[in-house]
MARKOLLUM-290225 format. One record per residue (C-alpha): residue in one letter; x, y, z. Coordinates in steps of 0.02 Angstrom, whole numbers, plus 50000, padded with zeros to 5 digits. Example, Ala and Ser with C-alpha at 12.3 -4.5 7.8 and 13.67 -1.06 7.14 Angstrom:
residues 2
+------+-------+-------+-------+
! code !     X !     Y !     Z !
+------+-------+-------+-------+
!    A ! 50615 ! 49775 ! 50390 !
!    S ! 50684 ! 49947 ! 50357 !
+------+-------+-------+-------+
END
This chain:
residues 78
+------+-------+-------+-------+
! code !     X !     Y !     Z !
+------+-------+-------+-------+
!    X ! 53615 ! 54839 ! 55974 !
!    X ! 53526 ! 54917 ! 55812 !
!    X ! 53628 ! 54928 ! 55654 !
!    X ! 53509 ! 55036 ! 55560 !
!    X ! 53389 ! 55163 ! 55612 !
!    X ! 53287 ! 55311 ! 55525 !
!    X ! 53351 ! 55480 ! 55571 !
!    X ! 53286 ! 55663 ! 55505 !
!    X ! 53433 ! 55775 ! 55412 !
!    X ! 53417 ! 55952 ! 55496 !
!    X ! 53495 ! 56108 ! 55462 !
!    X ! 53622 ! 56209 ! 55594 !
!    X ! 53654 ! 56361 ! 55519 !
!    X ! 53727 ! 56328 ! 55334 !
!    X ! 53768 ! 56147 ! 55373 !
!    X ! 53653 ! 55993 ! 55369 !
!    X ! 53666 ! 55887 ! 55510 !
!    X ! 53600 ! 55755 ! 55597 !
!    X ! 53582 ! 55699 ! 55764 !
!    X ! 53661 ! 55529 ! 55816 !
!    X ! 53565 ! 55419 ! 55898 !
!    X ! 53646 ! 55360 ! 56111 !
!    X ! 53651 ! 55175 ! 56021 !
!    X ! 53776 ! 55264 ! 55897 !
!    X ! 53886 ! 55364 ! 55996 !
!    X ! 54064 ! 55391 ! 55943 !
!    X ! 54205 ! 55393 ! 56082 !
!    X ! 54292 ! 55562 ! 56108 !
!    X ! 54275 ! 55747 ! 56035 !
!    X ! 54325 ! 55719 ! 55854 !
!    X ! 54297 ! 55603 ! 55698 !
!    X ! 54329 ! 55584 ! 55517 !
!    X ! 54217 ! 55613 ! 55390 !
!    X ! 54224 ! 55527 ! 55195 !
!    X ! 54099 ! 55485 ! 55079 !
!    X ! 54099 ! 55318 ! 54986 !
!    X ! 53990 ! 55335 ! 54828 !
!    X ! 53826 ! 55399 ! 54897 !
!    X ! 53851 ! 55355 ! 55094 !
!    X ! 53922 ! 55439 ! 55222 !
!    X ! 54067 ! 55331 ! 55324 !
!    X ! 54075 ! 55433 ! 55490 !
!    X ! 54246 ! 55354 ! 55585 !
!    X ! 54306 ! 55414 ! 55778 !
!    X ! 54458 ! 55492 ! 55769 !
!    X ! 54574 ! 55406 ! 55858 !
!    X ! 54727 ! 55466 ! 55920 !
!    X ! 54874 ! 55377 ! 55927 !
!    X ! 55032 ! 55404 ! 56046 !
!    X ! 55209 ! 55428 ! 55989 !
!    X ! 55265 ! 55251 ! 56030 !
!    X ! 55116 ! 55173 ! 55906 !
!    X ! 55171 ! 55297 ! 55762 !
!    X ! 55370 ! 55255 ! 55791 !
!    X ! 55301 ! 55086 ! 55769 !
!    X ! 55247 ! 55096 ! 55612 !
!    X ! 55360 ! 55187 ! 55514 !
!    X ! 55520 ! 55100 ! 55443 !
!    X ! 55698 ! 55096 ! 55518 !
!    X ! 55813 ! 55204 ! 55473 !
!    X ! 55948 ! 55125 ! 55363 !
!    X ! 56047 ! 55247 ! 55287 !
!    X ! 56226 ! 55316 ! 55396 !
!    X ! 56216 ! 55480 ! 55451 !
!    X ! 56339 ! 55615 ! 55370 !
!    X ! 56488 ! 55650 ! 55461 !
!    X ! 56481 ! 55839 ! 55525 !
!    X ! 56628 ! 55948 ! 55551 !
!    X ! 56559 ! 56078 ! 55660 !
!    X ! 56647 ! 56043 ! 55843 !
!    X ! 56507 ! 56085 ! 55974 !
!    X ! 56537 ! 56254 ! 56058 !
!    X ! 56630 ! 56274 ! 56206 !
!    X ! 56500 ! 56291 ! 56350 !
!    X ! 56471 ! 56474 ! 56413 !
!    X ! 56428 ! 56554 ! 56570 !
!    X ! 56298 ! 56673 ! 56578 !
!    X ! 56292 ! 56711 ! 56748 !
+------+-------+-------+-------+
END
């Protein structure tokens, strides 16, 4: 696979674009977008689930607060 090749900037409206190449094609719908001094760092977006985000963050060490408030008496509403 090519890691470089010549592309022509266009413009869509107000916005310059470019069209990427089928060798560069990003996975999915979305991506992220920085610059780093004068390039252009275009990144997939990946999405991660709920278990890979709980498993980053730290553990929670401090004790919950005691709570006074009783739970309420179940009702019935039919």
């Amino acid at each position: 696979m090519s890691t470089e090749r010549h592309v022509r900037l266009f413009r869509n409206g107000r916005n310059q674009a470019v069209r990427i190449p089928v060798e560069f094609e990003l996975p999915g719908e979305e991506a992220i977008m920085r610059r780093e001094g004068d390039k252009l760092v275009i990144e997939p977006l990946r999405k991660t689930s709920l278990l890979e985000w709980l498993a980053t963050i730290e553990p929670w060490t401090e004790e919950f607060p005691d709570s006074a408030d009783e739970p309420s008496a179940p009702e019935d509403i039919f």
